[in-house]
C-alpha positions as CSV (number, residue, x, y, z in Angstrom):
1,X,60.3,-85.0,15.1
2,X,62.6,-82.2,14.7
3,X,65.4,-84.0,15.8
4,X,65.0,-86.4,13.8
5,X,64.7,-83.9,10.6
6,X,67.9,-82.2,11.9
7,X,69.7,-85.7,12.1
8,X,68.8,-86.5,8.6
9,X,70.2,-83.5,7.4
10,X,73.2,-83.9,8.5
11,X,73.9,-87.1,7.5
12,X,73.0,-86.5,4.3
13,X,75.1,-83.3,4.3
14,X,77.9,-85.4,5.2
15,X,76.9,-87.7,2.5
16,X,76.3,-85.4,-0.4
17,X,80.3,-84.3,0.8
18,X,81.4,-87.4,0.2
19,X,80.0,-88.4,-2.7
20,X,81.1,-85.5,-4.5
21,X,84.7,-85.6,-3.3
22,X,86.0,-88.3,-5.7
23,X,84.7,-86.0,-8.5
24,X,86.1,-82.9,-7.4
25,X,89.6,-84.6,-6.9
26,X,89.3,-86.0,-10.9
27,X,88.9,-82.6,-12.2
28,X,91.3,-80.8,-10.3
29,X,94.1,-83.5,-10.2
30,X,93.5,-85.3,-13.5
31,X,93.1,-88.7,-12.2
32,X,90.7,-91.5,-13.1
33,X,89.5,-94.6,-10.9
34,X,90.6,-98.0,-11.8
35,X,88.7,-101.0,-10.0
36,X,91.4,-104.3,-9.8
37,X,89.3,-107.2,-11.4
38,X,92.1,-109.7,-11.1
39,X,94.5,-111.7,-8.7
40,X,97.6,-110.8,-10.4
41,X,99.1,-108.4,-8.4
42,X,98.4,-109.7,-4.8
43,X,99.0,-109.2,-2.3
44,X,99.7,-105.5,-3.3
45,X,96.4,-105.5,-4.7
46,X,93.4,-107.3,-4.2
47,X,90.2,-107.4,-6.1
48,X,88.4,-105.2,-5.8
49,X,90.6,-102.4,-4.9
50,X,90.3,-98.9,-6.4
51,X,93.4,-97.3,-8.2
52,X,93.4,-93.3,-8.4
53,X,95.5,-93.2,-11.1
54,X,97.1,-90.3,-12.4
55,X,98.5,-89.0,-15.8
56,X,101.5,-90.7,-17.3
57,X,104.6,-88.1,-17.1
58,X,106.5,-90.3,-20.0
59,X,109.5,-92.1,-18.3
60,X,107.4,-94.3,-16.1
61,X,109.2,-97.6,-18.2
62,X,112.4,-96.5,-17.3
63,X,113.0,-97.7,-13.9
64,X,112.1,-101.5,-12.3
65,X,109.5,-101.8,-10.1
66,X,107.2,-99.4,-11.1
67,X,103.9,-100.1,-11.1
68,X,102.3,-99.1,-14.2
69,X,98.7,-99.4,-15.4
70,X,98.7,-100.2,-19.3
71,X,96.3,-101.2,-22.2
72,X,96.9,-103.5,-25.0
73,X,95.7,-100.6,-27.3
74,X,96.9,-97.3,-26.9
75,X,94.5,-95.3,-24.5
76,X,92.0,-97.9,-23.8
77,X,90.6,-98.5,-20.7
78,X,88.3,-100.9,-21.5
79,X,91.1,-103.8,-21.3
80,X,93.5,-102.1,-19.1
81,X,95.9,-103.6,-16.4
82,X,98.3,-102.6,-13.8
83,X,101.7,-104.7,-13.4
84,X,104.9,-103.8,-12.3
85,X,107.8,-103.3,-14.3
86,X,110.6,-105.9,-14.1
87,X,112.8,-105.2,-17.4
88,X,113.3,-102.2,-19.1
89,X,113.8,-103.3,-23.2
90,X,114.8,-100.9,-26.0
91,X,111.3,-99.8,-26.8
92,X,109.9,-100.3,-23.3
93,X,109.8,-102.6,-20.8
94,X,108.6,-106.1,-19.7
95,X,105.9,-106.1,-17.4
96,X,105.0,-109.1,-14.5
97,X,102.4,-109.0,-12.0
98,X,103.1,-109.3,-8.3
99,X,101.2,-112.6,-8.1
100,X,102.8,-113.9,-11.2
101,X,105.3,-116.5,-11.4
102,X,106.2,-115.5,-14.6
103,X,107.0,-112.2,-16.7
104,X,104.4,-111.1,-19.3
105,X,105.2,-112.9,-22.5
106,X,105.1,-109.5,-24.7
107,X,106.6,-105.8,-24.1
108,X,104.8,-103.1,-23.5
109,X,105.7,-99.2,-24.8
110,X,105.1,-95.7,-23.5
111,X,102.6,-95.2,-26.0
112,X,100.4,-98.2,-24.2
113,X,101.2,-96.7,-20.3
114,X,97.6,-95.2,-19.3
115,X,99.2,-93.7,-15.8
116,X,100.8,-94.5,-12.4
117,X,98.3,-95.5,-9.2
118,X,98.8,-92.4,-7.1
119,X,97.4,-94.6,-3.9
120,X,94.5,-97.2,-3.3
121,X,91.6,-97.1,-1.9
122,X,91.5,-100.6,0.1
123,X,88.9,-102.3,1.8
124,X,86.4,-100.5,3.6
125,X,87.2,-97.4,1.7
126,X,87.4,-99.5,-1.6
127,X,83.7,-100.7,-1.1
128,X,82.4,-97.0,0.3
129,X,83.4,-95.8,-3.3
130,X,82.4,-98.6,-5.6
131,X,78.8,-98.0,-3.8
132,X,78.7,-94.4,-4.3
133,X,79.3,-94.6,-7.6
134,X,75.8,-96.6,-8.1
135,X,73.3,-93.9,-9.3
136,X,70.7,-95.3,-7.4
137,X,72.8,-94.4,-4.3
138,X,73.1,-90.7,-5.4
139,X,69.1,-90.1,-5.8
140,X,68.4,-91.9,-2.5
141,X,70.5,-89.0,-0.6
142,X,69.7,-86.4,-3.1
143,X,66.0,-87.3,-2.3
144,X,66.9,-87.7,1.7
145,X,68.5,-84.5,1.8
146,X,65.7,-82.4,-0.1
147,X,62.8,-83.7,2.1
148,X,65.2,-82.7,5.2
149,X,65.6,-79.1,3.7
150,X,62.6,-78.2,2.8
151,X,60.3,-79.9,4.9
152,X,60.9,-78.3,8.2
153,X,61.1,-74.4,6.3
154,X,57.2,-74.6,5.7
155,X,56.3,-75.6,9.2
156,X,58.8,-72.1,10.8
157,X,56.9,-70.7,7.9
158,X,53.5,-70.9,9.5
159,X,54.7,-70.5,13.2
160,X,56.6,-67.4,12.2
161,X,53.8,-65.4,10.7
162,X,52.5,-62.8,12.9
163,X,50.0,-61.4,11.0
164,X,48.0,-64.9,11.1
165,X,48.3,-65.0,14.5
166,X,47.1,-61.3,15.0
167,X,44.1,-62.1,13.3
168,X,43.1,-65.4,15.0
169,X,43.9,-63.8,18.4
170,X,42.9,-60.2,18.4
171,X,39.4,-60.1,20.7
172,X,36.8,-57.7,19.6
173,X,36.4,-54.6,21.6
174,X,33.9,-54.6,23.9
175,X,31.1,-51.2,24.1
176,X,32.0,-48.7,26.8
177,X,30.1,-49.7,29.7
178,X,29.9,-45.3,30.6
179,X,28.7,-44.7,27.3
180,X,25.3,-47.9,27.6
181,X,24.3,-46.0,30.3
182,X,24.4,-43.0,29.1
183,X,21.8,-43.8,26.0
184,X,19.6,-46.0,28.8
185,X,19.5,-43.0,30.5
186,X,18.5,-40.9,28.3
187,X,15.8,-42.6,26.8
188,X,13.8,-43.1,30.1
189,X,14.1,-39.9,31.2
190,X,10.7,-38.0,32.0
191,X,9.4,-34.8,30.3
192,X,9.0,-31.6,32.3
193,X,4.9,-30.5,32.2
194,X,6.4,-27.4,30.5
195,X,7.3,-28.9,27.7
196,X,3.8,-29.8,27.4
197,X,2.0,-26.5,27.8
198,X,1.1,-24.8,24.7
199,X,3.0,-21.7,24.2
200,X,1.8,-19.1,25.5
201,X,0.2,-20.6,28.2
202,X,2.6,-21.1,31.3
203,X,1.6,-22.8,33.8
């Protein structure tokens, strides 16, 4: 049983790590996750593919090929998109996805560029993070790794109490075995017939 205590809590050590790496890379790095819902870049990107995608630096328009993630209203995520740059125009560029047999039929600007994917998460790694984002996921191994903490603590609790055990083991002393005799003695001891003459009158 301990084993399989000691297992649990490592896995969901391990877990716990992981789940809690994607947000300590957001908030020291800046970046956001982007899932790809759409075919238009393959094969670069598939669906279901997670972006990291950090902060624009301002010139990401100005040279072909970049791929760029953009909104059709400036800093929207709900309807963003990542394409690649093909043309760069006066005021920004032409975008056209990967997949795409044509360009996009309107311009983007700087103002609509949300970022630049840093990398992607694919595959295996792509569905590992979409399912440790489900909060349901998170109390599960919250929940596993509590009841592997704390459950084993009471039971060293118990078996590392020596006062308990004192008390259950001690024995209780048994008389002196010198000192029965002695008071048995005593007791039947007989009287001397002086004691019993009158005083006065020896015998």
């Amino acid at each position: 049983m301990r084993s399989i205590i000691l297992t649990l809590r490592t896995l969901s050590s391990i877990a716990l790590v992981a789940l809690a790496v994607p947000f300590l890379w957001a908030a020291a790095s800046g970046d956001y996750y982007m899932t790809v819902t759409g075919v238009s870049m393959r094969p670069t990107y598939e669906v279901g593919d997670v972006l990291v995608v950090q902060a624009p630096a301002g010139d990401e328009l100005a040279t072909p090929g970049t791929p760029v993630v953009v909104s059709f209203a400036a800093g929207d995520t709900s309807d963003q998109y990542v394409h690649r740059v093909e043309t760069v125009t006066e005021d920004g560029a032409i975008l056209k996805g990967d997949g795409n047999d044509i360009s996009d039929p309107l311009p983007v600007t700087q103002e609509q560029v949300l970022g630049t994917p840093r990398f992607a998460l694919q595959g295996t790694w792509a569905t590992l993070f979409r399912v440790s984002e489900l909060w349901a996921v998170r109390l599960i191994v919250g929940a596993v790794f509590l009841i592997a903490l704390f459950a084993p603590s009471r039971r060293r609790a118990r078996q590392a109490d020596p006062a308990a055990a004192v008390a259950v083991a001690a024995p209780v002393p048994a008389p002196a075995p010198n000192a029965e005799a002695a008071v048995r003695g005593t007791a039947s001891a007989p009287r001397h017939s002086a004691d019993l003459t009158p005083a006065g009158h020896a015998r």
